[in-house]
C-alpha positions in Angstrom: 42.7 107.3 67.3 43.9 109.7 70.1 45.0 108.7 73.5 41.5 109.2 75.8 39.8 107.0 73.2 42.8 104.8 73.1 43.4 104.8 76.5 39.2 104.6 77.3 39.0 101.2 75.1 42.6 99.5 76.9 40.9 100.1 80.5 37.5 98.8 79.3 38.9 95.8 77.6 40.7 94.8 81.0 38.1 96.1 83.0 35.4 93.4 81.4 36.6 90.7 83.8 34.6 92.5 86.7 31.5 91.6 85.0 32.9 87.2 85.3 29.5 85.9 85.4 28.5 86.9 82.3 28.9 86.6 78.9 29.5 89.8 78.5 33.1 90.2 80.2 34.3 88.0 77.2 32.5 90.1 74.6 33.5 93.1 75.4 37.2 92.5 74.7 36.0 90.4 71.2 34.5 93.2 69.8 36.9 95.9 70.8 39.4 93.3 69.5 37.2 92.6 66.3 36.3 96.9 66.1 39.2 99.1 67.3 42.3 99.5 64.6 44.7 100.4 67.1 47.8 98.4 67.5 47.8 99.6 71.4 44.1 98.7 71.7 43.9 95.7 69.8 47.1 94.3 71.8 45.3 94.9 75.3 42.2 93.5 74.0 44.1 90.5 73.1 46.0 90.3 76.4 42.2 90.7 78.1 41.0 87.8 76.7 44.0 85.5 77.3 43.5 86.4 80.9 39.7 85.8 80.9 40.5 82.2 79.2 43.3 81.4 81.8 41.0 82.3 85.1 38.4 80.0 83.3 40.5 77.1 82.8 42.5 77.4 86.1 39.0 78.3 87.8 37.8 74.1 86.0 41.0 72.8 86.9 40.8 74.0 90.7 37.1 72.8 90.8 38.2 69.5 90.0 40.9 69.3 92.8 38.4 70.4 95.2 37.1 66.9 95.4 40.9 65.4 96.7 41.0 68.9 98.7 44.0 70.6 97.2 41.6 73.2 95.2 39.7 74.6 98.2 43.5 75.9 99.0 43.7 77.4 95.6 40.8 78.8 94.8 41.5 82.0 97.2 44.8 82.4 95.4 42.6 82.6 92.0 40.1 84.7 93.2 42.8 87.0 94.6 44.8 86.9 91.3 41.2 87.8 89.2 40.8 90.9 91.2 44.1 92.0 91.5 46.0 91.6 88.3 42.8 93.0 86.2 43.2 96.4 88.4 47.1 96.3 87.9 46.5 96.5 84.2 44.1 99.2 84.4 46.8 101.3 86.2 49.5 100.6 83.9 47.2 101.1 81.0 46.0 104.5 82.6 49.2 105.7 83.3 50.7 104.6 79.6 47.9 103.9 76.9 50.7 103.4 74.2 52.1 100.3 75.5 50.1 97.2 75.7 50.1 95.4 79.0 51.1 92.0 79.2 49.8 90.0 81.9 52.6 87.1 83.6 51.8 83.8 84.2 49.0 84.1 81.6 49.5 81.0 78.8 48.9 83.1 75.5 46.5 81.6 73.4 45.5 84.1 71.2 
């Protein structure tokens, strides 16, 4: 694979979460996941959707504080953190396709 397609799949992987309200922002990362046979790509694919499964599960945990009011604090923090740290790891991706960026404070799961 050479670096624009490697470096093309990385930034599309992480840029999926921009499209939240669909489905889609989680398949795209599966099936560049499932598809690509890059290490580098595969890696940020993985990373992509360990973020999209952390904003979902804090995004359910802050709803559910909302009702005793601590949530409605948090909830700008999330939204601030899903906008920022996806454009971060485009950056860093764009600027060095060969290493895999790893998000912090994301709980791996996969």
């Amino acid at each position: 694979m050479d670096a624009d397609q490697r470096k093309l799949l990385s930034i599309l992987s992480h840029a999926a979460i921009f499209l939240s309200w669909s489905i889609i922002s989680f398949g795209i990362p599966v099936v560049i996941f499932l598809t690509a046979k890059d290490p580098a790509v595969k890696e940020n694919a993985r990373e992509s959707l360990n973020f999209h499964v952390n904003i979902y599960v804090y995004a359910a945990i802050i709803f559910l504080l909302s009702f005793v009011v601590i949530g409605l604090f948090l909830a700008p923090v999330l939204a601030l953190a899903a906008l920022i740290m996806p454009i971060i790891a485009i950056v860093r991706t764009a600027e060095n396709p060969n290493v895999p960026y790893r998000y912090p404070f994301v709980f791996r799961i996969f």
